[in-house]
C-alpha positions in Angstrom: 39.5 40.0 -4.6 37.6 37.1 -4.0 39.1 33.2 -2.8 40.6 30.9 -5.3 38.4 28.6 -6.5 41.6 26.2 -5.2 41.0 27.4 -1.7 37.4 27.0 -1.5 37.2 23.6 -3.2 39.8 21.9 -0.7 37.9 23.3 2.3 34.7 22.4 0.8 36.7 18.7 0.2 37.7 18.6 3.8 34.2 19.2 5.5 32.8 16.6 3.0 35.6 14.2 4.2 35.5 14.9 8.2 31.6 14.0 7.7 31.2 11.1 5.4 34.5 9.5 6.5 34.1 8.7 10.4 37.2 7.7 11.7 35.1 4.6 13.7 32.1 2.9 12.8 29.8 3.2 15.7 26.0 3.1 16.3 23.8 5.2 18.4 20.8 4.4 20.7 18.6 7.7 21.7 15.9 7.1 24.5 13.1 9.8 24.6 9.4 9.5 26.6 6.2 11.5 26.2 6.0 10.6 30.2 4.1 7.3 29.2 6.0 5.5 26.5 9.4 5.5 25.8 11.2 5.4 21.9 14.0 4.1 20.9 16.0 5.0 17.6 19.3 4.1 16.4 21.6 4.9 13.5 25.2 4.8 12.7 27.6 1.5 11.9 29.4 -0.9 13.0 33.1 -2.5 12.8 32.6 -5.8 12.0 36.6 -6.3 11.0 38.4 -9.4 13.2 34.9 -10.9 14.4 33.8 -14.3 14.0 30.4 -14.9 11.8 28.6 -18.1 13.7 25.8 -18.1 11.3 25.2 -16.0 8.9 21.4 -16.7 8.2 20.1 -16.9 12.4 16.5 -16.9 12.9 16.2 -16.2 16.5 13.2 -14.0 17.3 13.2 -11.6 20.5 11.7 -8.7 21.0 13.0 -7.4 24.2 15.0 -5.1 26.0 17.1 -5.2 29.3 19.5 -2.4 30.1 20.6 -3.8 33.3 23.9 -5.0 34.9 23.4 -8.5 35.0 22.2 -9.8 31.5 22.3 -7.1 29.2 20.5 -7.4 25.8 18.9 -4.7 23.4 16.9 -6.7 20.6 14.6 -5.6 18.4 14.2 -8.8 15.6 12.0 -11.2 13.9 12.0 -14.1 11.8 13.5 -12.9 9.6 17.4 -14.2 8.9 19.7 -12.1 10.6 23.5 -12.1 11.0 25.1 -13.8 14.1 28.9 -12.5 14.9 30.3 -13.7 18.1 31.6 -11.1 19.5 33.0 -10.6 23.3 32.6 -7.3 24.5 35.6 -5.6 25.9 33.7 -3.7 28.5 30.0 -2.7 29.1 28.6 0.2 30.9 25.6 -0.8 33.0 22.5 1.7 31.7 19.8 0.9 33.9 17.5 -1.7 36.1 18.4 -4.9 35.8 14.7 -5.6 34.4 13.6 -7.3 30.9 10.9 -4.7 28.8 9.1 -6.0 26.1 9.0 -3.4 23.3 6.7 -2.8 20.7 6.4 -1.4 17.4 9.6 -2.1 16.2 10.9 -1.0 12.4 14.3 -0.4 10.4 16.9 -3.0 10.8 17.6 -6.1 12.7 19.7 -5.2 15.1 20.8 -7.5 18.4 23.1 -7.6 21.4 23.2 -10.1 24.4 26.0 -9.2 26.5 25.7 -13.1 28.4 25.6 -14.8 25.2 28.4 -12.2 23.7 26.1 -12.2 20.5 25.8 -9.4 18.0 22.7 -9.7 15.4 23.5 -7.8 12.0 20.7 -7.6 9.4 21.7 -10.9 7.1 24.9 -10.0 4.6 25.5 -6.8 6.6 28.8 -5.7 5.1 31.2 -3.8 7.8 30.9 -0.1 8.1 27.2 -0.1 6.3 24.3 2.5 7.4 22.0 0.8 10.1 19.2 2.6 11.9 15.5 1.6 13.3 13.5 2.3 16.3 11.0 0.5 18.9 9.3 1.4 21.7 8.9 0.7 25.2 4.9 1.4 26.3 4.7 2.0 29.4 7.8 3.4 30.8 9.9 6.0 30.6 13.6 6.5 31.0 13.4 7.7 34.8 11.0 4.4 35.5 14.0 2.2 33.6 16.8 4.1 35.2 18.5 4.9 32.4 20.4 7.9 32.8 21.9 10.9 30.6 25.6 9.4 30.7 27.4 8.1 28.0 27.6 4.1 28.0 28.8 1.8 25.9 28.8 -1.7 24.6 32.9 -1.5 23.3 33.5 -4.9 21.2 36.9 -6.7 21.9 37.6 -4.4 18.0 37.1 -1.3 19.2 33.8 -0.6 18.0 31.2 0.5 20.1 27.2 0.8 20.5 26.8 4.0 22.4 23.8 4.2 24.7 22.3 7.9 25.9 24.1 11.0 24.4 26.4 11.0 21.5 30.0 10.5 22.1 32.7 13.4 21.8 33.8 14.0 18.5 36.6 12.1 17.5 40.4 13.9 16.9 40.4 13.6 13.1 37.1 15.4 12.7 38.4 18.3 15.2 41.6 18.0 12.9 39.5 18.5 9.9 37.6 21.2 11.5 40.5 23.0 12.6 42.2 22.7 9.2 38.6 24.6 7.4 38.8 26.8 10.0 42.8 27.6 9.0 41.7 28.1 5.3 39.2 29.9 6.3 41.3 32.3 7.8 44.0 32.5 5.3 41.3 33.3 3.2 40.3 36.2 4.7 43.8 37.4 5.1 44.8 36.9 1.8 41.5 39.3 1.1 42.1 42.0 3.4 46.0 42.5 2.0 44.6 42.5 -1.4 42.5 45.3 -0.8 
């Protein structure tokens, strides 16, 4: 006898919400060289909830990049108007040599952070929680040359939400909740077949 249509619709309902649901809005930086140049991309989300807007139509321009411990930044911007949230970082994991890269190349959204200022650059209206991705590059170095290392680090905002730098974090415990409760149907499922055989 095959599943309920009940069975497979709320596991089916379950991996859609563990997936498009993340329990915390966070963005992603991945660093990867050909041995010349190195590429940035990032996607994700971010938190904005309990942070301060300073201006919400800045036109600072920077194209730069300094993973290090003193001044930390990661800006890839123009011109064009651009969200600015003040927003003190809770802690920051150093990534890498205190050494400002220009990058190159740069596409997708604006996207800012200046650890000494405690500025975060949104693309202009950038509503809480809302897709962002975009890359640059780096020509000219590569990760090893920057120091940046295969560790997870984080800018963590004073709300919780965090810019993770390097590999992507550990799954959070509602998603392994909501994979553990497919895998449950899924195995109730199968019982339910084998006794009705």
């Amino acid at each position: 006898m095959k599943p309920s249509f009940g069975s497979r619709t709320l596991a089916a309902a379950v991996v859609l919400f563990a997936f498009s649901n993340p329990v915390s809005a966070d963005l992603i930086f991945l660093f990867t060289d050909d041995g010349t140049d190195t590429t940035v991309n990032w996607s994700g989300s971010l938190d904005t909830s309990g942070l301060q807007v300073e201006d919400p139509a800045a036109t600072n321009t920077f194209f730069s990049f300094n993973p290090g411990p003193g001044r930390g930044y990661m800006v890839a911007m123009s011109s064009a108007p651009k969200l600015r949230i003040d927003a003190p970082f809770a802690s920051y994991t150093a990534f890498g040599n205190d050494t400002a890269y220009t990058t190159s190349n740069a596409s997708g959204d604006e996207i800012g952070l200046y650890t000494f200022g405690l500025d975060l650059f949104l693309p202009s209206g950038y509503t809480s929680g809302s897709p962002i991705s975009g890359s640059f590059q780096i020509l000219g170095e590569t990760r090893s040359s920057m120091g940046i290392v295969d560790t997870p680090n984080a800018y963590v905002l004073t709300n919780g939400a965090a810019v993770h730098i390097g590999p992507v974090p550990e799954p959070t415990s509602a998603a392994l909740l909501a994979i553990g409760a497919v895998g449950i149907l899924g195995w109730r499922v199968l019982r339910k077949r084998s006794s009705d055989r």
